[in-house]
N, C-alpha and C positions, 0 to 999 in steps of 0.2 A: 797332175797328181798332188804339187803342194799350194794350187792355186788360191785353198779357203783358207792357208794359213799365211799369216803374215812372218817376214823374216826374224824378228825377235822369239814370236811364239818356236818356231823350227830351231832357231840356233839355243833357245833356252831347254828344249828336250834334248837336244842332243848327247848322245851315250857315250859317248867316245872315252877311252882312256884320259884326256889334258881336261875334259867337260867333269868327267862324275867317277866318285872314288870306286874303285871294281868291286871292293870289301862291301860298303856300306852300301854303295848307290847314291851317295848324297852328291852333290854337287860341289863343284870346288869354284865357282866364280859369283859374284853378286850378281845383279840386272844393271846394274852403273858401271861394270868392269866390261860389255860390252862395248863395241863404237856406238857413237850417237848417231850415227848415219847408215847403220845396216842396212844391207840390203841383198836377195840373191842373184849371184852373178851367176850359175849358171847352175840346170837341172836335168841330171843324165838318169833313164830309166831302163834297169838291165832287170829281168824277170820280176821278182819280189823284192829287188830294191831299189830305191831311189837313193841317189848319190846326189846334195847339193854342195855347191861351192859358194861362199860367202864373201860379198864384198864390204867393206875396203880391207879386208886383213885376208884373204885368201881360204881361211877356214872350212875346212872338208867336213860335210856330217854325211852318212850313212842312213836310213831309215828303211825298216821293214814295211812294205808295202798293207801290208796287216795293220798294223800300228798306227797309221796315218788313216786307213779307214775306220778305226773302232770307233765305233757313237760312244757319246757321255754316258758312264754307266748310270744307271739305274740305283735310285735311294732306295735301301731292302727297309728302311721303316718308312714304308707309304702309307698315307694314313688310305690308301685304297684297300690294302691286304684287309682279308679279313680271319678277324683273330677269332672266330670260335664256327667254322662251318659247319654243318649239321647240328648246329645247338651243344659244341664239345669244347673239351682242352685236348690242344695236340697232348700227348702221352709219350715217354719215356721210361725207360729200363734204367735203372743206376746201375747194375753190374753190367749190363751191357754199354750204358754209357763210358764205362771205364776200359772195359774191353775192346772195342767195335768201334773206330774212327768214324766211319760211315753213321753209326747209331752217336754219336756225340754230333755232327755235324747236321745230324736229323734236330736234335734237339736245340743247338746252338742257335740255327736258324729258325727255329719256330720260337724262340726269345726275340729276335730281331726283327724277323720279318712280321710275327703274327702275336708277339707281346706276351708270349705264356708258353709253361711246359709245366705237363707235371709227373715227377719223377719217381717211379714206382721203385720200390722198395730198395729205399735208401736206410739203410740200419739205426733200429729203433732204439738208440744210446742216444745219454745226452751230447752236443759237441760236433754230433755226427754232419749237423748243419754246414759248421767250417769246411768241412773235408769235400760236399756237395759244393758251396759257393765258389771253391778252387778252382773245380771244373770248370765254371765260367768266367772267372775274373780272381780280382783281387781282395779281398774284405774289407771293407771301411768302416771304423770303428767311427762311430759318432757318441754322444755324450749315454744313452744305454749302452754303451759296451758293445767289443767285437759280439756277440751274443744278446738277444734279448730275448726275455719267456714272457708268452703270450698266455697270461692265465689269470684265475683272479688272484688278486691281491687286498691281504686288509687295510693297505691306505695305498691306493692307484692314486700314482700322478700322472696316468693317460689312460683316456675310455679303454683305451684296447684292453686295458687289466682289469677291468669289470666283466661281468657275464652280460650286457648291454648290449643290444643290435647296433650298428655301428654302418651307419651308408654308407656307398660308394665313394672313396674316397683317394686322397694321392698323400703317400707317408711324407713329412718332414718336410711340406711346401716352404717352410722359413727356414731352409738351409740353401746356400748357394753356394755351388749347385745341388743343383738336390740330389739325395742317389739316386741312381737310374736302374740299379735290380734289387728285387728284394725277393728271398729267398721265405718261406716259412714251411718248418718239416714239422708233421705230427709225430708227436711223441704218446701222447696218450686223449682217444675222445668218446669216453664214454656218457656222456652228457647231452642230452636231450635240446635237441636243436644244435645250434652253434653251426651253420653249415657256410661254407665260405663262397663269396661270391665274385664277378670279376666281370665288370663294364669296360667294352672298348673308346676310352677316351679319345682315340680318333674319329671312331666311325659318328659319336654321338655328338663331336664339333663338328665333324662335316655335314649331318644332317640339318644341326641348326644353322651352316651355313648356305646348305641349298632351303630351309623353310625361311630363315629371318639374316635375309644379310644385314640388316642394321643392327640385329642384339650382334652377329657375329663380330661384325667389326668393335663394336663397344667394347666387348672383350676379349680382343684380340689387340685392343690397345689403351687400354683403363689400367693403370699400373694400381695394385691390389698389395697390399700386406700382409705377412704373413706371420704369427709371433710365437716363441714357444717359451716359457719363463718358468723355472723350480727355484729352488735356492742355490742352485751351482749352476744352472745353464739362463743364458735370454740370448735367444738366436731369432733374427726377423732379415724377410729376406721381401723384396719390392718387384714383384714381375707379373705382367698381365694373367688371368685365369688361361687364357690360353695361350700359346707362344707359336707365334709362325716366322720360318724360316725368310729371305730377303726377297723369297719367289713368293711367297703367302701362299707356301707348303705345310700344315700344321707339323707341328717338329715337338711341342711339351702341354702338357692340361697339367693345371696348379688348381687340384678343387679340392678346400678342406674347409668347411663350414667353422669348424671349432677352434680353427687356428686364423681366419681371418680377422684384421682390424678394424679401427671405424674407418670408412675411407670420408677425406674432408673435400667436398665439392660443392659447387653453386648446385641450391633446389632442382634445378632442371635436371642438370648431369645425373644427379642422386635416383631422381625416376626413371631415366634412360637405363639406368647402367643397374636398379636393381629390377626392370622389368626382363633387360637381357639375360639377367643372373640366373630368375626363377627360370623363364624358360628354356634355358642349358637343364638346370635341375632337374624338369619335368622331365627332361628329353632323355637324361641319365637315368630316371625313375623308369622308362619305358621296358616291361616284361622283355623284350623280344630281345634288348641288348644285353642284357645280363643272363649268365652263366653260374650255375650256383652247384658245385659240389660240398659231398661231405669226407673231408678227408680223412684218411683210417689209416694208424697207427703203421709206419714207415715212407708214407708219401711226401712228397717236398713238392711244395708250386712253388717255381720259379716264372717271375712277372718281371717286364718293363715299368716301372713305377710311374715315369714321367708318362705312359700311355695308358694303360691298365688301371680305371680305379677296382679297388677292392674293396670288400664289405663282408660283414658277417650277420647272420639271426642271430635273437639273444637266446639263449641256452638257458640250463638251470642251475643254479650257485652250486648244488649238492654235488652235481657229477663232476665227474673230474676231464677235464680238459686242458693239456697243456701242448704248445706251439713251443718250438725254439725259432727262432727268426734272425736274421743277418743280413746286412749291405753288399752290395759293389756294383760294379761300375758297365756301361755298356759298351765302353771304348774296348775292355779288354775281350768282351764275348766275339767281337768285330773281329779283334785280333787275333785270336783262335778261329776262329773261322777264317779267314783268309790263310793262316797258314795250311788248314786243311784241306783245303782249295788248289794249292797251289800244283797239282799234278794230277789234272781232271782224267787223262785216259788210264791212270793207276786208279784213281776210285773209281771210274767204271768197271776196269777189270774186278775191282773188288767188288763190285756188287752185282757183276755176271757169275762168280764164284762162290756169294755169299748169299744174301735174300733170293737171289735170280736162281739158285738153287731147286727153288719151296715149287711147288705144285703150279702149274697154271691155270687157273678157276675152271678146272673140271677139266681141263683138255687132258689127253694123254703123255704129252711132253712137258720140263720143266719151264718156267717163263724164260729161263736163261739160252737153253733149248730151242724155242719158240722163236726167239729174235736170231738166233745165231742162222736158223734155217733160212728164216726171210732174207735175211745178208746176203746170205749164200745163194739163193734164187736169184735177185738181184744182179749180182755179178755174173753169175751165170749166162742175164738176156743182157750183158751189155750194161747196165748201166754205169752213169758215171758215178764217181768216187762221194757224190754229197749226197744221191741218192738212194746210194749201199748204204753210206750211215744210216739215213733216214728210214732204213728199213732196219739197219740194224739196232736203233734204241729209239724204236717208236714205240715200245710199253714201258720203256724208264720209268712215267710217269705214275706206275703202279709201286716203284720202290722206292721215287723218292718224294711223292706225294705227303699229306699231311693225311687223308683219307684213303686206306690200301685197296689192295684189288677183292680181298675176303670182303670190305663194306661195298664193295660194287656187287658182289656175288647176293648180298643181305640186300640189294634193293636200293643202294646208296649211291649215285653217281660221281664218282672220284673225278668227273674229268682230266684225265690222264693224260689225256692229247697235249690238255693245253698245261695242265701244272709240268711233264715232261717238257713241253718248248720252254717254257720260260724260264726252266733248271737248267736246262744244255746251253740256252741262249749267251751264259755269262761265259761261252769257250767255241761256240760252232756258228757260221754263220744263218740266215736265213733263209740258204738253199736246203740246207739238214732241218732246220727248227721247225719250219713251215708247213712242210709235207707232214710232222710229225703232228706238228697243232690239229690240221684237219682230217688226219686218217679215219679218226671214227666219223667224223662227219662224212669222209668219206662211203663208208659203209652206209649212212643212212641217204646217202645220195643215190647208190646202186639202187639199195631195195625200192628206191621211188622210181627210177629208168631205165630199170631192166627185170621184169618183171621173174623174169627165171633165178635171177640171183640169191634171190630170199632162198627161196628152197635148199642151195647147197650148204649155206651157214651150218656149223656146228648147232649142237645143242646149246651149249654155251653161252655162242655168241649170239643166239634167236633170243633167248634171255637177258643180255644185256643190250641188245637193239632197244628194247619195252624201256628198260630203263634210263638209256643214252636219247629218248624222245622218238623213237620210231621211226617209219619212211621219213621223207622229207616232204615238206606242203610244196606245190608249184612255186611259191614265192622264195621258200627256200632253196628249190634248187637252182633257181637264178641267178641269186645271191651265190650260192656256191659254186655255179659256172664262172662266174666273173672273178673269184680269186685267183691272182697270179700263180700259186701253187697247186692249183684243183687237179689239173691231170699227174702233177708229181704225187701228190697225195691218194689218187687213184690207185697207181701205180705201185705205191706200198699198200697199200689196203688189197689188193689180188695180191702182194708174196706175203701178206699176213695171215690171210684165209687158210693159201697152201701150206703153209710153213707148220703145220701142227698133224705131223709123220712122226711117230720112234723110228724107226725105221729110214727114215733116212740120210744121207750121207752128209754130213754138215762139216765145216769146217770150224775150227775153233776162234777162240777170241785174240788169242796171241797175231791171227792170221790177220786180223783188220787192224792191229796196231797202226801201222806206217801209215794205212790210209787214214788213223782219226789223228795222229799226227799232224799230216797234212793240212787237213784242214781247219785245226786251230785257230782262232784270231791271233 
């Protein structure tokens, strides 16, 4: 059980009262106040715990069985995620941001993971910016002020304060660090053009570094300047265009044309490194990445700055258009988010009592309804305790999606399978996750091998087979044979079908507590 870890890493987790203060959780010893000869002396396994003893001092740790299995989590700013699916901005509710834990943690995470939110009807006063930025962080006042207005002005000392088209871009590259959310709420756009737009700076470095790994690498390691100078500020800040992590994970894009210096290198480097540059540019230029609303009078986008470039059309001097806009930070939206986090089967219940409530895409019972019945079938033939879950929040994926179950109903495939695993993933293992990822694959695996089974389908769900890609080809249901979880995932997909009765005897969600409990990591 503790064989992949070596003694130092075990005896430095360790939780014990003498180890880590109970209050904080911090630690009360250095890595030096250890022996220099640790090692374990002995390792006892009694159900879910592991009990080692520690040689030369005798030192007892405790570890939960759990604990010791969890994989490395998961970086939620991958530059894999994608930040605008269907050609959108995830969306948000400000009074229900403020209200709705679950609807904050909606939007928190789509800042994080997918680089944007945009926040509908945030109160159309000036200032109201601040009160919005709260929600996610801290405000960082830089040399415009906690506050800055995005409008024209008759002597701008930055494009933004022109009515000027203004590319794809990353605010305040010559500050380090740079801020990492930028917030801008409309206050008034009556002005002919001006529509705002929003490039995924991950997706469009990771493209250039599957077409040209040599511009990528150029600028991923051409240290670049960056400079902003009025008569009260000169701030310059020296970091590659794009910044990757020590695994060469892309982690920041530094792209601001207007704010760059001259860079001083040998002739050669100079062709390399601006033939790299354009073609990032182009690649930024490309239609398909960019996302371009026009925001109307109480909506706020909230962006990843260091991910997210932004831009604007140029509009017309006459009309009136003004932006409030404000800083902060991404550490703190991380840190609201994990607090939110921290009692995953309480936000379940809250969202079998709250959105789980609404209608289920035409069926006769609510989707909260829906799942509860399938649990309940489940337990009923026997199954074990990972695969009740799995029957019990195998349509999560319709509530905590970025794409809901209404745009699945519109002809839109949410896949739910898979955005639900990968949402339960950060609390349940891949006995629960797995079955849930493939259920609807599931379904399109019946209608290919059992010829009778189409027929029974809901109206409904005959509608969302067309959309989920239909039977399955021979090739695919090979491929679906061969996954480890195909028969579990079967298996909820028959108490999914059933499970859509008013009429029948269900038990509630209080009733699967203990078991989702259980099986927590």
């Amino acid at each position: 059980m503790t064989a992949p870890f070596p003694a130092l890493w075990l005896r430095d987790n360790c939780d014990c009262a003498a180890c880590r203060d109970p209050r904080s959780g911090q630690k009360l010893f250095g890595i030096t106040d250890l022996p220099a000869d640790l090692a374990v002396a002995d390792t006892a396994v009694d159900g879910d715990q592991v009990t080692v003893t520690f040689a030369p001092d005798g030192h007892v740790s405790v570890f939960d069985a759990a604990f010791l299995a969890r994989p490395a989590e998961a970086d939620p700013r991958s530059e894999h995620a994608k930040a605008d699916p269907g050609g959108t901005v995830a969306e948000g509710s400000w009074p229900r941001f403020r209200s709705d834990p679950l609807h904050r943690e909606h939007c928190l995470d789509a800042v994080l993971r997918l680089g944007s939110v945009l926040l509908r009807d945030v109160p159309v006063v000036p200032g109201a910016v601040l009160e919005a930025a709260a929600g996610f962080g801290y405000v960082r006042e830089t040399n415009y002020g906690k506050i800055f207005e995005v409008r024209v002005e008759p002597a701008p000392t930055n494009l933004a304060f022109t009515s000027l088209a203004i590319s794809p871009h990353t605010d305040n590259p010559y500050r380090d660090p740079v801020p990492t959310v930028q917030l801008l709420h409309c206050l008034v756009n009556d002005a002919d053009g001006g529509e705002s737009g929003l490039v995924d700076g991950f997706a469009a470095a990771a493209v250039l570094r599957a077409e040209d790994p040599a511009a990528f690498a150029i600028l991923s390691t051409t240290p670049v300047t960056f400079r902003y100078a009025d008569a009260d500020t000169d701030l310059t800040s020296t970091r590659p265009m794009i910044g990757v992590d020590p695994r060469g994970a892309i982690r920041e894009i530094r792209f601001n044309n207007r704010s760059t210096q001259p860079l001083r290198l040998p002739r050669a480097e100079l062709d390399a490194f601006y033939a790299a540059y354009r073609a990032f540019a182009t690649i930024i230029a490309r239609p398909e990445l960019r996302v371009d609303l026009r925001l109307v009078p109480g909506d706020c986008l909230v962006f990843d700055n260091t991910r997210m470039l932004h831009a604007r059309t140029a509009f017309t001097a006459d009309g009136a258009r003004h932006l409030q806009g404000c800083y902060a930070d991404l550490d703190a939206v991380a840190s609201n988010l994990a607090v939110l986090r921290r009692d995953p089967v309480g936000r379940l219940a809250a969202l079998f009592g709250g959105d789980g409530a609404a209608d289920y895409l035409g069926e006769p019972v609510t989707l909260a309804e829906h799942m509860l019945q399938a649990a309940t079938r489940a337990r009923a033939a026997g199954a074990d305790d990972a695969l009740v879950a799995a029957a019990l929040l195998h349509d999560i994926g319709h509530l905590a999606g970025v794409v809901t179950g209404a745009e699945l109903m519109a002809g839109t495939d949410n896949r739910h399978g898979h955005t639900g695993a990968d949402w339960l993933a950060r609390w349940f293992p891949p006995q629960v996750t797995e079955p849930v990822r493939l259920h609807v694959a599931a379904k399109r695996y019946l209608c290919a091998v059992e010829p009778a089974y189409a027929a029974e389908l809901s109206e409904a769900s005959v509608f969302t087979l067309a959309v989920q890609g239909g039977p399955m080809t021979a090739a695919e249901v090979a491929a679906f044979e061969a996954e480890p979880y195909a028969r579990a995932a079967v298996a909820v997909r028959r108490w999914d079908d059933e499970a859509k009765d008013p009429e029948a005897d269900t038990a509630g969600f209080d009733e699967f507590r203990p078991l989702l409990q259980r099986l927590l990591r």
